[in-house]
C-alpha positions in Angstrom: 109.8 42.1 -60.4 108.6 39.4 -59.2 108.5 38.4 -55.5 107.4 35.3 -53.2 106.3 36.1 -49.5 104.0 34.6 -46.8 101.1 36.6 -45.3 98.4 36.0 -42.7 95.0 37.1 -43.7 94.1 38.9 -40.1 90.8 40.9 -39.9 90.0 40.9 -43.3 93.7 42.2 -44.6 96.6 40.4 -45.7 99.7 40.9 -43.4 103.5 40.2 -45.2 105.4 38.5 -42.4 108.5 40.3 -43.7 109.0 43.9 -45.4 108.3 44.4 -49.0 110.4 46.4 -51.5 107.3 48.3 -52.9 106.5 51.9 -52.8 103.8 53.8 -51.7 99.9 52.7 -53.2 101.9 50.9 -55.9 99.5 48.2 -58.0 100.2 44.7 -57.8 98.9 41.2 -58.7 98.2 38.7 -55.9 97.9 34.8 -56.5 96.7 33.2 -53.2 98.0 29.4 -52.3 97.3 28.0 -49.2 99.7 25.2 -49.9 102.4 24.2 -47.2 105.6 26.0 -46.7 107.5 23.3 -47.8 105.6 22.5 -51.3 107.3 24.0 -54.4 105.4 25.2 -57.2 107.2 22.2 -59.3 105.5 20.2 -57.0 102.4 21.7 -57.5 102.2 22.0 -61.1 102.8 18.3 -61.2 99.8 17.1 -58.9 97.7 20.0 -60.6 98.8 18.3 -64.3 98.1 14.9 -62.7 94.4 16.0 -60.9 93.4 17.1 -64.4 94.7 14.0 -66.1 92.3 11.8 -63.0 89.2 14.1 -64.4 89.5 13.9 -67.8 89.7 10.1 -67.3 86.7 8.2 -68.9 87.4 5.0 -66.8 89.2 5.4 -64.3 90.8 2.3 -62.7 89.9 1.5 -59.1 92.3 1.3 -56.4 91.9 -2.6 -56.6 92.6 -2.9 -60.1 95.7 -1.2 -59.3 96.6 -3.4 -56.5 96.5 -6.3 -59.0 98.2 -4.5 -61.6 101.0 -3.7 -59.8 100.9 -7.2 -57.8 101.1 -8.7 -61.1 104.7 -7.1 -62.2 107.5 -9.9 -61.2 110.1 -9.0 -58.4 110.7 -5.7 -55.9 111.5 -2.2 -56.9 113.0 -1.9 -53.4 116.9 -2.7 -55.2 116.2 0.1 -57.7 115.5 2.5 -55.3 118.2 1.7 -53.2 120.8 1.9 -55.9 119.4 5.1 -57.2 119.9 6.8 -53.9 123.2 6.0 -54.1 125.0 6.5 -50.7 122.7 9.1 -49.1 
């Protein structure tokens, strides 16, 4: 079984802010993210795969060379994006 909850760590002991469905000194694993509420672990994954892609890197471009790159590609992106949103 697998379950997601928020905790607060308080005195030196993580507190569930709602009821779990465990029993009594029953073993389980805990992964610890101090990500936002509102950050899925899609989301995370994907900078996570990104932040490793940065490091392994051997030349990494600078911000400036991206400026120019992008600078460099001929019209706006601003109608795509509109017509992919549709009628949001």
């Amino acid at each position: 079984m697998v379950q997601q909850v928020e905790a607060v760590y308080e005195h030196g002991v993580l507190r569930p802010l709602k009821p779990l469905s465990l029993t009594e000194l029953q073993r389980v694993r805990i992964i610890i993210s101090d990500t936002a509420p509102g950050i899925s672990q899609r989301d995370m994954k994907i900078v996570e795969k990104a932040q490793a892609e940065i490091a392994a890197l051997e030349n990494a471009p600078t911000i400036e060379e991206v400026r120019t790159a992008l600078a460099a590609i001929p019209g706006s992106l601003s109608h795509d994006v509109i017509a992919d949103r549709g009628d949001y």
